[in-house]
C-alpha positions in Angstrom: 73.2 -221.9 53.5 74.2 -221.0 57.6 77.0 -223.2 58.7 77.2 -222.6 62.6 80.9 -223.9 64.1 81.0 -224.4 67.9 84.1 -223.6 68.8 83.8 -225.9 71.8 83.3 -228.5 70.3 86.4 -228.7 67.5 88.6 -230.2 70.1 91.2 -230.9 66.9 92.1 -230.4 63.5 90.3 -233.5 62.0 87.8 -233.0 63.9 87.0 -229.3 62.2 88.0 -230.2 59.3 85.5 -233.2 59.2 82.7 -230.5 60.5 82.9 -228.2 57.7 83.3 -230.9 54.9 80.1 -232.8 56.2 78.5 -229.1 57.0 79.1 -227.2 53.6 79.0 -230.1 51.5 82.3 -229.9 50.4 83.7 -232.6 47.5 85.5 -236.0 48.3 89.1 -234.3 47.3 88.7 -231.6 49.9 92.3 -232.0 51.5 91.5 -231.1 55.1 93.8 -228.1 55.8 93.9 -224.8 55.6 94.9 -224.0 52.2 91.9 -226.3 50.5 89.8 -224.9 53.1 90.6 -220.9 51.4 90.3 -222.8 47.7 86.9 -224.5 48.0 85.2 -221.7 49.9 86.7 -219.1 47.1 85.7 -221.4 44.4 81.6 -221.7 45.9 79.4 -220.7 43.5 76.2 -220.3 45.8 76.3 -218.4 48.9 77.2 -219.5 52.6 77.4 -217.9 55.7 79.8 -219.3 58.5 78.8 -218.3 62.0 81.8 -218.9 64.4 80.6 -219.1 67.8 83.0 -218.9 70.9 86.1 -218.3 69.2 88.5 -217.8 72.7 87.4 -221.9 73.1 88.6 -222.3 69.3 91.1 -220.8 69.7 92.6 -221.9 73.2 91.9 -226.0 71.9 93.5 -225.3 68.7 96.0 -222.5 69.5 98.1 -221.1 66.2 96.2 -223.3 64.0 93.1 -221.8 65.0 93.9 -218.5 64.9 95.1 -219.1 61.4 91.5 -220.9 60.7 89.9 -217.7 61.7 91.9 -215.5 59.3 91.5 -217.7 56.3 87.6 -217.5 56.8 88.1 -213.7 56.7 90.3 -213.9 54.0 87.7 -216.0 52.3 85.3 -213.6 52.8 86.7 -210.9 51.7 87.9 -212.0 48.3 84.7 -214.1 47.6 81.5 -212.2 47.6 79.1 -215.4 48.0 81.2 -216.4 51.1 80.4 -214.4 54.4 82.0 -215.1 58.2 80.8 -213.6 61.2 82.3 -214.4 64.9 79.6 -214.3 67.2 
């Protein structure tokens, strides 16, 4: 599976949040922050690739948080190997 965020378009944090749960089919409990974000994606048992495109916009709408949403997709990928994240 390709999930493909717009950074644009995640103007807040519900609204990302809301994005990926819908995009990668994640379960009811999901908790909508950052730390369930690292646990479902490292607990995925079929592959998924998460193309981030323009992450300056991301980052300037969402400032700290979404510099810290970028590193836990990294950190996701690197300690799962069915998880992959690439910034376009």
């Amino acid at each position: 599976m390709v999930v493909v965020i717009d950074g644009r378009k995640m103007t807040d944090k519900a609204t990302l949040h809301t994005y990926l749960k819908e995009q990668c089919k994640f379960p009811e409990y999901y908790g909508n922050n950052l730390d369930a974000l690292y646990d479902v994606l490292t607990d995925r048992e079929e592959p998924l690739e998460i193309q981030l495109e323009y992450a300056q916009e991301l980052k300037e709408l969402l400032c700290g948080y979404g510099e810290a949403f970028i590193e836990t997709l990294e950190d996701a990928a690197a300690s799962c190997p069915n998880i992959s994240f690439i910034i376009k």
